[in-house]
BANUFI-265090 format. One record per residue: residue in one letter; x, y, z of N, C-alpha, C, O in turn. Coordinates in Angstrom, 1 decimal. Layout:
# residues N
{r "A" {X Y Z} {X Y Z} {X Y Z} {X Y Z}}
...
***
This chain:
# residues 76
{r "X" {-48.4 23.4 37.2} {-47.3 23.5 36.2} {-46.3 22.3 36.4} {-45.9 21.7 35.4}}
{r "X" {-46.0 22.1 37.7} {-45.0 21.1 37.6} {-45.6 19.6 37.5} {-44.8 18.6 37.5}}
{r "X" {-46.5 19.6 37.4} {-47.3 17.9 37.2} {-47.3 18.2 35.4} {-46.9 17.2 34.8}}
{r "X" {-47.7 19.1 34.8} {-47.3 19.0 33.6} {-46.0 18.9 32.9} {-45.7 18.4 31.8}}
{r "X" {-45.4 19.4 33.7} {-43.8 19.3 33.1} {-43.5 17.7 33.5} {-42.9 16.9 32.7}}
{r "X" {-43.8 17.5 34.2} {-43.5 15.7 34.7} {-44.1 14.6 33.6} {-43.6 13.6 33.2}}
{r "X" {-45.7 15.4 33.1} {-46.1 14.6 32.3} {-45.4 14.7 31.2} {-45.1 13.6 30.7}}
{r "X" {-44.7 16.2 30.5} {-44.1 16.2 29.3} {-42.9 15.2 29.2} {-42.5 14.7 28.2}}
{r "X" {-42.3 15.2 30.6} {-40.6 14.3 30.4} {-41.4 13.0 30.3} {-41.1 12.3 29.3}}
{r "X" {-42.5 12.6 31.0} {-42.8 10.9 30.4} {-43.1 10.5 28.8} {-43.0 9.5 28.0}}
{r "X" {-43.5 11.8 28.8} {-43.8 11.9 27.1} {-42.5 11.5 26.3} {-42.4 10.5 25.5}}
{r "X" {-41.4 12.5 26.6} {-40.4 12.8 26.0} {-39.2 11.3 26.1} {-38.3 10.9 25.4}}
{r "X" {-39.7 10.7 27.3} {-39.1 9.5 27.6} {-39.7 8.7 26.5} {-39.0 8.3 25.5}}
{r "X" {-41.1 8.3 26.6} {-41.7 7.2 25.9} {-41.3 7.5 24.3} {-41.1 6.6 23.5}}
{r "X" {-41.3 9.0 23.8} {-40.8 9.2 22.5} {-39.3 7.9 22.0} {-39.2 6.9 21.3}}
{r "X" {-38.4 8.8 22.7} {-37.2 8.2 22.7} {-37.4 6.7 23.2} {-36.5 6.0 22.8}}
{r "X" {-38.0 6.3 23.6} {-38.3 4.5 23.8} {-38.6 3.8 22.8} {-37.8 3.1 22.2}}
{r "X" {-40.2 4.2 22.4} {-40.2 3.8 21.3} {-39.2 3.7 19.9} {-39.0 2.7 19.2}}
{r "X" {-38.7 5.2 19.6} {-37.9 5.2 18.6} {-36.4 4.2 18.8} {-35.7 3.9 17.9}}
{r "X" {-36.2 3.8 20.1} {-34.9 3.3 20.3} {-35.3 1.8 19.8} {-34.7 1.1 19.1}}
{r "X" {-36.6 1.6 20.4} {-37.0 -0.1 20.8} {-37.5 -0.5 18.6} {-37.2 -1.5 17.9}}
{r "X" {-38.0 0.5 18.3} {-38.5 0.3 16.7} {-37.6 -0.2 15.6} {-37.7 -1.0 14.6}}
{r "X" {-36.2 1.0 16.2} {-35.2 1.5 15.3} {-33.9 -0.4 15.4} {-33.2 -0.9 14.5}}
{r "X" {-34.2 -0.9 17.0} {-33.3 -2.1 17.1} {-34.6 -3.0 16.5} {-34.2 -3.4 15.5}}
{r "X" {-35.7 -3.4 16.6} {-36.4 -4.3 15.8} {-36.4 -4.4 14.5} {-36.6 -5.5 13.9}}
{r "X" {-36.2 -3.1 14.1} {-36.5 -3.2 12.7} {-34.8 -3.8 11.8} {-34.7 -4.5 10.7}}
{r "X" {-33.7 -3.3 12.5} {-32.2 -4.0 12.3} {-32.4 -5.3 12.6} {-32.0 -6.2 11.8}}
{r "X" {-33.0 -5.7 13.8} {-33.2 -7.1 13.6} {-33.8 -7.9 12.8} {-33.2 -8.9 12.4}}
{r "X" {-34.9 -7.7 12.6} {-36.2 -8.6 11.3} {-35.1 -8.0 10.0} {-35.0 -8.9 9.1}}
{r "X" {-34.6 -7.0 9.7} {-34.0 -7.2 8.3} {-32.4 -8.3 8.4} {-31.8 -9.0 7.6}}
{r "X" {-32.2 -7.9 9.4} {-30.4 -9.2 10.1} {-31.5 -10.8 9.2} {-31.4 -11.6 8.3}}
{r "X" {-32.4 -10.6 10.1} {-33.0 -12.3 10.5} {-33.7 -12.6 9.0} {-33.6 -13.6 8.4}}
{r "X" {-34.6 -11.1 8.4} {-35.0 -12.1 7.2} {-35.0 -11.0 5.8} {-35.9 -10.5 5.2}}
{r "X" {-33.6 -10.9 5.5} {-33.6 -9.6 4.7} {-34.5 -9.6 3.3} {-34.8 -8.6 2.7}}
{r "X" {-34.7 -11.1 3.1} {-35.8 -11.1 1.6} {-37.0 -10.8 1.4} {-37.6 -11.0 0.3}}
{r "X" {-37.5 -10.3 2.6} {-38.7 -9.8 2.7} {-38.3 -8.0 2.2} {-38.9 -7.3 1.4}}
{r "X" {-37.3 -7.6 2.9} {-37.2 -5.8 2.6} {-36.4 -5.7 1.3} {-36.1 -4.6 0.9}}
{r "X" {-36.0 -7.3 0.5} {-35.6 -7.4 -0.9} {-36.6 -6.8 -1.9} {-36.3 -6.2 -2.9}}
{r "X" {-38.1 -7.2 -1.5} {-38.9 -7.1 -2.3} {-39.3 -5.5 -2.5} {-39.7 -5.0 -3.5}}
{r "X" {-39.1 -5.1 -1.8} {-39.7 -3.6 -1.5} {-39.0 -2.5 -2.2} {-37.8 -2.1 -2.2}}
{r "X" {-39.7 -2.3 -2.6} {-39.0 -0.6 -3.6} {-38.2 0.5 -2.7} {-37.4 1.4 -3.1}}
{r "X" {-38.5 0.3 -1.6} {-37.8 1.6 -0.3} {-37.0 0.7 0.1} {-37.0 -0.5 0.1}}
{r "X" {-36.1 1.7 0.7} {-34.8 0.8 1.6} {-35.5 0.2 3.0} {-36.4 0.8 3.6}}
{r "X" {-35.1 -0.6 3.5} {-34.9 -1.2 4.5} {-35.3 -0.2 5.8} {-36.3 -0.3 6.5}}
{r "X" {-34.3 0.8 5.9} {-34.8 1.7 6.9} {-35.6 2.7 7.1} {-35.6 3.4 8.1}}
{r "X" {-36.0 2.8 6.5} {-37.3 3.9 5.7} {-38.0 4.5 6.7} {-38.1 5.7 7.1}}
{r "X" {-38.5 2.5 7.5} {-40.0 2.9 8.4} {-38.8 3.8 9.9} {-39.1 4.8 10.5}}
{r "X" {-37.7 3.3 10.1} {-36.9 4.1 10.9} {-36.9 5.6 11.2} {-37.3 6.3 12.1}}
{r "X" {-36.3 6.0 9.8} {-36.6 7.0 9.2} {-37.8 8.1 9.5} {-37.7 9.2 10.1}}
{r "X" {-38.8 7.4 8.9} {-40.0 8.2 9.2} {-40.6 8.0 10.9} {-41.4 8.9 11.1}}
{r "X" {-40.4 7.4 11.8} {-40.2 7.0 13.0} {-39.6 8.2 13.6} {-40.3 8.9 14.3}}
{r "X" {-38.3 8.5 13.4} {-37.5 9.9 13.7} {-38.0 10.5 13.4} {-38.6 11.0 14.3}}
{r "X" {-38.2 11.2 12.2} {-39.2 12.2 12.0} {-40.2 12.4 12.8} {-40.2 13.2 13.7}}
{r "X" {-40.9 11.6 12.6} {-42.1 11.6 14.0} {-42.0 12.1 15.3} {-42.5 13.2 15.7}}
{r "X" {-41.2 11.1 16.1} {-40.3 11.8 17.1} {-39.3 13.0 17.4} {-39.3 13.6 18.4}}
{r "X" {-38.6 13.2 16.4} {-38.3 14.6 16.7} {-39.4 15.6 16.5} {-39.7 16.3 17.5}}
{r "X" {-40.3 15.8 15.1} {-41.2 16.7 15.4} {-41.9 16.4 16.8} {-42.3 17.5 17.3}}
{r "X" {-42.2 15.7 17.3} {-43.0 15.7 19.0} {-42.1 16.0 20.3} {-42.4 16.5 21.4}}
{r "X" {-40.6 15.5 19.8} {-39.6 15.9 20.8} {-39.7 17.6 20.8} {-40.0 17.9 21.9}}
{r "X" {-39.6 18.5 20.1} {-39.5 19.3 19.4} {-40.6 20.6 20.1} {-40.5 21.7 20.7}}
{r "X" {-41.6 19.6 19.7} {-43.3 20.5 20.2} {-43.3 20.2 21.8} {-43.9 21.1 22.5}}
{r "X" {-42.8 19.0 22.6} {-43.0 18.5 24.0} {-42.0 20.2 24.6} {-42.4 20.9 25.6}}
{r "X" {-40.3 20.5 23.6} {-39.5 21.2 24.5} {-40.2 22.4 24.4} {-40.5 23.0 25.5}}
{r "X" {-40.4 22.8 23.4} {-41.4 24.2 23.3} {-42.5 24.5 24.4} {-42.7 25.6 25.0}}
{r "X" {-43.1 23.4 24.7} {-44.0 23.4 25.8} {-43.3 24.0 27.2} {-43.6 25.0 27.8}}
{r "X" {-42.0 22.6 27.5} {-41.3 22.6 28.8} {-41.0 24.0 28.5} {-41.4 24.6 29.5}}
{r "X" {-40.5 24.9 27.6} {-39.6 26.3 27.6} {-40.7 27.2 28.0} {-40.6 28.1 28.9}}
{r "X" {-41.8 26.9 27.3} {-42.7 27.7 27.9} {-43.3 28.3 29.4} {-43.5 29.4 29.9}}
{r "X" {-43.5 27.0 29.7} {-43.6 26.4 31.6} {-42.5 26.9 32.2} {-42.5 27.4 33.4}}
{r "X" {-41.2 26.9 31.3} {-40.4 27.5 32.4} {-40.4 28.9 32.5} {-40.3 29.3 33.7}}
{r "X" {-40.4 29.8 31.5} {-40.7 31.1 31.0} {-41.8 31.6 32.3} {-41.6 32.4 33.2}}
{r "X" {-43.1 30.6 32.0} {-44.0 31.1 33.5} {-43.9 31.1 34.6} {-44.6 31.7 35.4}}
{r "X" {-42.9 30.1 34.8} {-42.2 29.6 36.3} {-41.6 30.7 36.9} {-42.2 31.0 38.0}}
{r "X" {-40.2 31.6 36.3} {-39.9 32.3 36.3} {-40.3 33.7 36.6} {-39.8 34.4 37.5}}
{r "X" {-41.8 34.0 35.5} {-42.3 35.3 35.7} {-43.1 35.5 37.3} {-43.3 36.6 37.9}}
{r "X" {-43.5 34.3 37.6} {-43.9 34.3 39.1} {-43.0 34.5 39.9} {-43.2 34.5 41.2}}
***
């Protein structure tokens, strides 16, 4: 149980990484070349957007897991 719970926080880490590292790239490429996200019918932050979504529903499913593990932790 506790090697899973270790794997879920790596999880829960790389979630939040990714979304931090996507969410500053994607502010950057629109800073550096905003006439490309001129062309586009969606806003600029969209892919952000749907990024978080992503990540929170997995943040979300990863804590449910950890709550669980601890619930069994406990009953032992």
């Amino acid at each position: 149980m506790k090697k899973l719970n270790n794997i879920l926080n790596i999880i829960i880490g790389s979630f939040v990484g990714v979304f931090i590292g996507h969410g500053f790239y994607v502010l950057w490429d629109f800073k550096t070349r905003p006439e490309l996200y001129a062309m586009q019918s969606a806003p600029w932050y969209t892919s952000i957007l749907v990024y978080g979504a992503f990540a929170l529903v997995m943040l979300l499913i990863c804590f449910v897991i950890k709550a669980i593990i601890k619930h069994k932790r406990k009953k032992k």
